[in-house]
C-alpha positions in Angstrom: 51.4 -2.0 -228.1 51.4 -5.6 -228.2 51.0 -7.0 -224.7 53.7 -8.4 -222.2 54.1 -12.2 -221.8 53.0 -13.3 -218.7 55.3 -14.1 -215.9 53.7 -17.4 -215.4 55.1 -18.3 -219.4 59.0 -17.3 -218.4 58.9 -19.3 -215.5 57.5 -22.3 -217.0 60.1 -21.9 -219.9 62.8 -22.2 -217.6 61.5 -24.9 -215.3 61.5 -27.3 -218.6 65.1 -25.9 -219.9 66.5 -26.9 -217.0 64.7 -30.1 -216.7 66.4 -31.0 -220.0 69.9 -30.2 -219.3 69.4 -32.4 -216.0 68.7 -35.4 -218.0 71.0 -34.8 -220.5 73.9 -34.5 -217.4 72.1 -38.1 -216.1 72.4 -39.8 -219.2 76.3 -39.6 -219.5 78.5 -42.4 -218.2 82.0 -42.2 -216.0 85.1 -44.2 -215.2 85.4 -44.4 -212.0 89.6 -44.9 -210.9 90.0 -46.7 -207.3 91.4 -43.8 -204.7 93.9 -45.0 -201.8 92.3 -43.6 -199.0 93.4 -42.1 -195.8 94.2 -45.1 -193.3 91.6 -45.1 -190.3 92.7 -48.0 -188.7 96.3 -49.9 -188.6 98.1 -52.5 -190.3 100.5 -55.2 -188.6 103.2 -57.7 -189.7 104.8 -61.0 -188.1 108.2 -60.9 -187.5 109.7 -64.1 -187.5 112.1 -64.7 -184.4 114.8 -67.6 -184.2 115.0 -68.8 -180.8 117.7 -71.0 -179.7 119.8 -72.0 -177.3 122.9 -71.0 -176.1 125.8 -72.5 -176.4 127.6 -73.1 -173.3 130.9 -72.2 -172.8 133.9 -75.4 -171.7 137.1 -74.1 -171.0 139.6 -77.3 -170.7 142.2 -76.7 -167.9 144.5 -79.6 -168.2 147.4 -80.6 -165.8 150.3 -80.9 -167.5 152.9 -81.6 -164.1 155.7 -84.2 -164.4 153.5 -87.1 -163.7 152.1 -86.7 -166.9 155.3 -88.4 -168.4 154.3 -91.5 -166.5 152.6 -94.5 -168.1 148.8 -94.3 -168.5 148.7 -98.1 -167.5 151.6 -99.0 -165.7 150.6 -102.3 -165.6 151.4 -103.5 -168.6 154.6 -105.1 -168.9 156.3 -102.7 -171.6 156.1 -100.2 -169.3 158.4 -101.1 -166.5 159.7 -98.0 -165.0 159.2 -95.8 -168.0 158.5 -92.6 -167.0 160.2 -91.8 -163.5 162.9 -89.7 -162.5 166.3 -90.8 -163.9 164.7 -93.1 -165.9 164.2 -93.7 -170.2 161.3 -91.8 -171.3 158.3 -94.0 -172.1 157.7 -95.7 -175.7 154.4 -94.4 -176.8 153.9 -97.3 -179.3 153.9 -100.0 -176.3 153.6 -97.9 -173.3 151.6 -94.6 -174.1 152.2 -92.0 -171.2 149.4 -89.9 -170.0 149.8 -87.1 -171.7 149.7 -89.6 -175.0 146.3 -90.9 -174.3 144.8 -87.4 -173.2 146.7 -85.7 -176.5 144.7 -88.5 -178.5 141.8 -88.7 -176.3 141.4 -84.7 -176.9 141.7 -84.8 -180.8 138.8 -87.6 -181.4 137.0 -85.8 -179.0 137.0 -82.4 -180.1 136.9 -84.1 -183.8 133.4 -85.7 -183.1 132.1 -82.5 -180.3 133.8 -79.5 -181.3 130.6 -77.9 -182.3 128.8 -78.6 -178.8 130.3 -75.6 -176.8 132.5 -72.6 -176.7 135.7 -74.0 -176.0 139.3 -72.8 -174.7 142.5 -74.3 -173.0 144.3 -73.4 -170.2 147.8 -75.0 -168.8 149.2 -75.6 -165.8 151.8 -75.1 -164.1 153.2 -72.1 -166.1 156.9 -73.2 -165.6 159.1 -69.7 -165.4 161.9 -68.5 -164.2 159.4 -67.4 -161.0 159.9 -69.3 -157.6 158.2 -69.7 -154.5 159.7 -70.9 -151.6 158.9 -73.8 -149.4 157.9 -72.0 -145.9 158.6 -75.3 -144.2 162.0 -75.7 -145.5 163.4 -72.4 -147.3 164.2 -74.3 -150.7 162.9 -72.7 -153.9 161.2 -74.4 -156.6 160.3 -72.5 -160.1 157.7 -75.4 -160.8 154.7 -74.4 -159.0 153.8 -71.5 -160.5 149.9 -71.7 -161.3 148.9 -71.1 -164.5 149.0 -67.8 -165.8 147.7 -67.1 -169.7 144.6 -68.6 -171.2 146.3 -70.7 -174.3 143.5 -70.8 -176.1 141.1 -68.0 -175.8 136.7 -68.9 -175.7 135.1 -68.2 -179.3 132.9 -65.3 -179.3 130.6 -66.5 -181.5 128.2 -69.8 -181.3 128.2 -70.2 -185.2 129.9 -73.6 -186.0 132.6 -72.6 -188.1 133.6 -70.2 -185.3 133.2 -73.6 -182.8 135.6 -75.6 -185.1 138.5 -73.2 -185.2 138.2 -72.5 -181.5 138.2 -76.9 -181.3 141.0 -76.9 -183.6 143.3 -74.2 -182.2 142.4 -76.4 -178.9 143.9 -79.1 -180.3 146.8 -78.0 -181.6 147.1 -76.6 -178.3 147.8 -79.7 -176.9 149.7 -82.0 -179.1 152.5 -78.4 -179.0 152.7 -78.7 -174.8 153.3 -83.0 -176.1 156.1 -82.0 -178.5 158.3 -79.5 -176.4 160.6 -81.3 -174.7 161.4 -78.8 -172.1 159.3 -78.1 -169.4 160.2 -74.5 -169.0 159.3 -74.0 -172.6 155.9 -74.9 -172.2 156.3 -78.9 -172.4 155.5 -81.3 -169.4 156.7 -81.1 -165.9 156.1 -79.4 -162.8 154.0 -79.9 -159.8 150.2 -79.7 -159.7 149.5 -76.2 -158.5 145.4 -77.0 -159.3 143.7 -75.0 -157.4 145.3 -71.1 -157.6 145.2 -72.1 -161.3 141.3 -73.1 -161.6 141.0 -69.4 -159.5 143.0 -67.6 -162.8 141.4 -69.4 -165.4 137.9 -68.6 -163.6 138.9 -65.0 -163.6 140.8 -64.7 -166.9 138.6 -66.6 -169.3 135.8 -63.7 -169.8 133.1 -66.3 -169.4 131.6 -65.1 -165.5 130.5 -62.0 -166.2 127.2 -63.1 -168.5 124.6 -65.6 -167.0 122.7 -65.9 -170.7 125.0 -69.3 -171.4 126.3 -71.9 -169.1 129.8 -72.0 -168.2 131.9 -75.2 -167.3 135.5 -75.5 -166.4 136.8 -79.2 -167.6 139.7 -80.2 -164.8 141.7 -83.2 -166.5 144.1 -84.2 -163.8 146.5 -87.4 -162.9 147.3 -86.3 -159.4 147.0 -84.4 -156.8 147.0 -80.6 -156.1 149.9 -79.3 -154.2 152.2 -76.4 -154.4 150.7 -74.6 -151.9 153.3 -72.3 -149.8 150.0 -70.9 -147.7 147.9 -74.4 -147.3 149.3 -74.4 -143.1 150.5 -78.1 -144.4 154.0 -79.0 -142.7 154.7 -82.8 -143.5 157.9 -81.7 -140.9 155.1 -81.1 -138.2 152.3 -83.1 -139.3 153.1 -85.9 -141.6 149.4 -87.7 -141.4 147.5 -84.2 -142.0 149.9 -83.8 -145.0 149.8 -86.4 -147.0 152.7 -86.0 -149.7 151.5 -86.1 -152.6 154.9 -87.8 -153.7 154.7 -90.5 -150.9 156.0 -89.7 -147.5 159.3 -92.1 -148.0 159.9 -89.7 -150.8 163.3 -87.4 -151.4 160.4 -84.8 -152.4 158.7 -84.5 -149.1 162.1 -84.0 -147.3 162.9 -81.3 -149.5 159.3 -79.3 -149.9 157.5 -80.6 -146.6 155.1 -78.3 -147.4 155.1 -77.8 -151.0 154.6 -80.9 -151.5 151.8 -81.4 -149.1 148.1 -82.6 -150.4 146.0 -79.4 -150.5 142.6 -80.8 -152.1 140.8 -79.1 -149.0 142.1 -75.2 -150.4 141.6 -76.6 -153.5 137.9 -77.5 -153.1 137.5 -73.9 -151.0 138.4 -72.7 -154.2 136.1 -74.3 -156.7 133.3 -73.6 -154.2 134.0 -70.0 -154.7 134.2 -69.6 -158.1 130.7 -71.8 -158.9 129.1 -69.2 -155.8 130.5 -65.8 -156.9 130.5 -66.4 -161.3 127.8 -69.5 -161.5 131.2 -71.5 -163.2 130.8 -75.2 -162.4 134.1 -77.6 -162.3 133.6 -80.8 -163.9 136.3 -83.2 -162.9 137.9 -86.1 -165.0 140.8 -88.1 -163.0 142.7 -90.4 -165.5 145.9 -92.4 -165.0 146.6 -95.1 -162.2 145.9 -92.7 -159.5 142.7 -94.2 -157.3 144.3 -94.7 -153.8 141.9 -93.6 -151.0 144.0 -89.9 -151.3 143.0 -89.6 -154.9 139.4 -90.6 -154.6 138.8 -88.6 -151.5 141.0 -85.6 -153.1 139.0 -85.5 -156.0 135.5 -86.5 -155.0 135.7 -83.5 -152.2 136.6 -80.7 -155.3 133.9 -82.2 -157.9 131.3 -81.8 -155.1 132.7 -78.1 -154.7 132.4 -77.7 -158.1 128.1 -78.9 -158.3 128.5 -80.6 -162.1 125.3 -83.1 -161.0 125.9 -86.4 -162.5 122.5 -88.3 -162.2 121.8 -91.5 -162.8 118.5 -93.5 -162.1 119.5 -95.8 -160.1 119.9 -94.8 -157.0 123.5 -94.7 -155.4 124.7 -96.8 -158.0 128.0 -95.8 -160.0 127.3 -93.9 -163.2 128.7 -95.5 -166.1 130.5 -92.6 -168.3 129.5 -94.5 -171.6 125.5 -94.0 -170.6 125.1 -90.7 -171.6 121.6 -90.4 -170.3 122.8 -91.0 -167.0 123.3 -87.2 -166.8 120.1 -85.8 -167.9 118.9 -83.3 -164.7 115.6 -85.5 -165.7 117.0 -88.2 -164.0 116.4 -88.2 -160.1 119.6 -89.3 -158.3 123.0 -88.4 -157.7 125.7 -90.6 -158.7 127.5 -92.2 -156.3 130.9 -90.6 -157.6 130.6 -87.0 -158.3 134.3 -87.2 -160.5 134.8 -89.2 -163.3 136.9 -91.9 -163.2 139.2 -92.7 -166.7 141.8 -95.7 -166.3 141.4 -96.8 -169.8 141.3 -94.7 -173.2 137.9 -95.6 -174.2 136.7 -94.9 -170.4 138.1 -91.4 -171.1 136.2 -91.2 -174.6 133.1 -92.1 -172.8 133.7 -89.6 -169.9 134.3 -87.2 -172.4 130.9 -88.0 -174.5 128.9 -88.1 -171.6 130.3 -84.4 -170.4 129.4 -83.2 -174.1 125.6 -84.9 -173.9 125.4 -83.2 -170.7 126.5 -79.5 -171.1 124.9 -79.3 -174.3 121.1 -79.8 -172.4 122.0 -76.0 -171.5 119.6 -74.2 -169.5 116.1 -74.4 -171.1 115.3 -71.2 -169.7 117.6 -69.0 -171.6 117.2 -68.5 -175.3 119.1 -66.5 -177.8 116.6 -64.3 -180.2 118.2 -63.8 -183.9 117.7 -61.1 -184.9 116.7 -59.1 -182.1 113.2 -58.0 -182.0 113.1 -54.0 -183.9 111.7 -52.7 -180.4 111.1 -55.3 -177.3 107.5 -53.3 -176.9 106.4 -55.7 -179.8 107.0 -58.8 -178.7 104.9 -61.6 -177.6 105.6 -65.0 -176.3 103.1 -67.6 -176.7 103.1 -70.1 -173.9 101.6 -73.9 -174.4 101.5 -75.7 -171.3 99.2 -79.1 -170.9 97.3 -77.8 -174.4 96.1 -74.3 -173.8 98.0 -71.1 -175.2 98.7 -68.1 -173.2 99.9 -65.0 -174.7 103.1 -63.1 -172.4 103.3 -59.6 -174.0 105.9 -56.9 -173.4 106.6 -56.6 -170.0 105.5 -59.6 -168.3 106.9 -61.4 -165.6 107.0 -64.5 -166.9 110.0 -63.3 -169.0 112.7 -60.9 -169.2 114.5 -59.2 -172.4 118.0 -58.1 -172.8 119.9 -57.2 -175.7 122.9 -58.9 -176.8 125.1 -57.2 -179.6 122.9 -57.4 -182.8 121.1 -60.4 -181.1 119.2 -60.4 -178.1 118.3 -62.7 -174.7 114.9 -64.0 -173.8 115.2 -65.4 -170.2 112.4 -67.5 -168.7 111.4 -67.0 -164.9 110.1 -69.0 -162.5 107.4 -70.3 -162.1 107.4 -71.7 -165.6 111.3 -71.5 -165.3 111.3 -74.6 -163.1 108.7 -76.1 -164.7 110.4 -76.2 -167.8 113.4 -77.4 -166.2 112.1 -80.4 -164.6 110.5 -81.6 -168.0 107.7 -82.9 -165.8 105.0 -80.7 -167.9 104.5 -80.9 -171.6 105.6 -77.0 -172.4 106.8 -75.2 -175.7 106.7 -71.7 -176.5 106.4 -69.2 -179.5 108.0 -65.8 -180.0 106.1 -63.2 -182.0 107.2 -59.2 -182.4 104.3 -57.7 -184.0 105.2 -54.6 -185.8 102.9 -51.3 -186.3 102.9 -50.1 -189.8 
């Protein structure tokens, strides 16, 4: 029998069979294709974030009483007694009444600014088959019923062509109550019920229940309040503490002793609650020949009440309505009058500039974020005060969030709040939301 191989030969045969198909599977090539791979970490994106301010809202409440159909300047000769009871109506090509210059006043006004605020109209007295009686004398009158519908409702939205249909309806608004010729159908006449009517408008207008914009009421009157049955005013019983507001001599005072009595004080009382329990402030424009010491003190005692701060930087001097910086809250002093004073058309066009300039500074502290943020957890307010950068993410003191429809509300709290409103720093701010993908 032939011998067997030796185990030694087998495994040496297979050591180098192997060996070859090793370098045979190491000499062939591959194509390697890229693989996504499982994410270990986390990706994030910039949102963009429009911040801007809120536009604040101006709801006109204009006085639209009988003395409206007197001359704006009854000095001029044309004039004569144009105008007054059981007299010709005034000539509005050589005597323009009141109503003429604030109808015109209005429409190059809310031509030139009707994109600067969120703007409405309110009239008063609404003239109706409604009386109230005279306590002092038991006579009725049916005109001095405070106003009682909002004519011309606030936009809702702060887009412009929203602001120029509210400015226009505004408009219109006013050159209708200047065509009627009855009073009773919503055209001039009346008494001056001013200050239960700045309480309805406060409360009607839907502007005092949000304190993300401004609010402003714009009073535009020729005289003075009155039609107060609950004022404690008896010109009967205390002719000096009355003050008619149709002269003492006057059939008028006879007839509604109390009615007829000045009521600025309740009137004031009035505004004062209105800017303490909604934040509304009363801006006050008093146009027409109507600056006796009554008038001045009448109307200098509600603008107070109603805290629109016109500063100038001169101290104590009067502000001139056609300086429009004279208003900036940069500007340390008060004016000396707190009202503004129209006895020209072009001083009423320059009152009514400078109360656009003003309002529209808004409150720096509020800002409106379009779109709102996907979830407030991702956002991040950068902060740049005197050159260095601090980032604010959500929550943080320094600011507060809160939705508004599809938009949202970024308010600023102190201390940078008031640092931001005095302008005394050199501040600006960034909003990020920083999304997790």
């Amino acid at each position: 029998m032939p011998p067997e191989p030796r185990p030694t030969a087998k495994l040496l045969r297979g050591s180098l069979v192997a060996a070859a198909l090793m370098l045979a599977v190491g000499c062939q090539t591959y194509d390697f294709q890229p693989v996504t791979p499982v994410s270990l970490g986390q990706t994030t994106t910039e949102v963009s974030i429009t911040a801007k301010s809120l536009k604040p809202n101006l709801m006109l409440v204009l006085d639209r009483s009988g003395s409206m159909h007197l001359p704006f300047d009854g000095t001029q000769a044309a004039c004569g007694s144009c105008g007054q009871s059981g007299q010709p109506a005034c000539d509005p090509a050589t005597c323009p009444t009141r109503w003429d210059v604030l109808t015109d006043t209005a429409t190059d006004f809310l031509t030139q600014h009707g994109t600067v605020a969120r703007m409405g109209v309110a009239f008063y007295p609404a003239l109706s088959d409604a009386t109230i009686t005279d306590p002092g004398s038991g006579n009725t009158s049916n005109f001095c019923t405070p106003a009682s519908a909002i004519d011309v409702a606030l936009p809702t939205s702060d887009d412009d062509s929203a602001l120029r249909d509210g400015a226009n309806a505004v408009d219109f608004a006013i050159k209708r109550v200047g065509a009627t010729a009855s009073p009773l159908s919503g055209g001039v006449g009346g008494g001056t019920p001013t200050g239960d009517s700045l309480a309805f408008v406060a409360a009607n207008s839907g502007f005092g229940s949000t304190i993300q914009r401004q609010s402003f009421l714009l009073l535009m009157t020729d005289g003075l309040p009155n039609c107060n049955p609950n004022s404690g005013l008896d010109a009967n019983v205390n002719p000096a503490a009355c003050d008619c507001t149709d002269g003492a001599s006057s059939t008028v005072c006879t007839y509604y002793p109390v009615l007829d009595c000045n009521d600025f004080n309740a009137t004031a009382q009035k505004v004062f609650n209105i800017r303490t329990t909604s934040g509304v402030k009363t801006i006050v424009i008093g146009f027409g020949d109507v600056f006796g010491p009554s008038a001045q003190q009448s109307l200098q005692q509600i603008a107070q009440a109603g805290d629109f701060q016109r500063r100038c930087q001169a101290n104590g001097s009067e502000c001139d309505p056609s300086d429009t910086a004279c208003f900036q809250e940069s500007n340390p002093n008060f004016c000396a009058e707190a009202f503004f004073r129209a006895t020209s058309k072009e001083q009423l066009s320059a009152a009514l500039a400078a109360i656009s300039s003003a309002i529209l500074q808004g409150n720096p502290c509020l800002v409106e974020l379009e779109p709102a943020p996907v979830d407030k957890t991702f956002l991040t307010v950068l902060v740049t005060e005197k050159g260095v950068t601090t980032a604010y993410p959500y929550p943080s003191d320094i600011w507060t969030y809160a939705p508004d429809g599809e938009n949202a509300t970024l308010t600023f709290n102190d201390p940078l709040c008031s640092k931001m409103k005095s302008a005394s720093e050199d501040i600006s701010y960034e909003i990020r939301s920083v999304h997790q993908l």
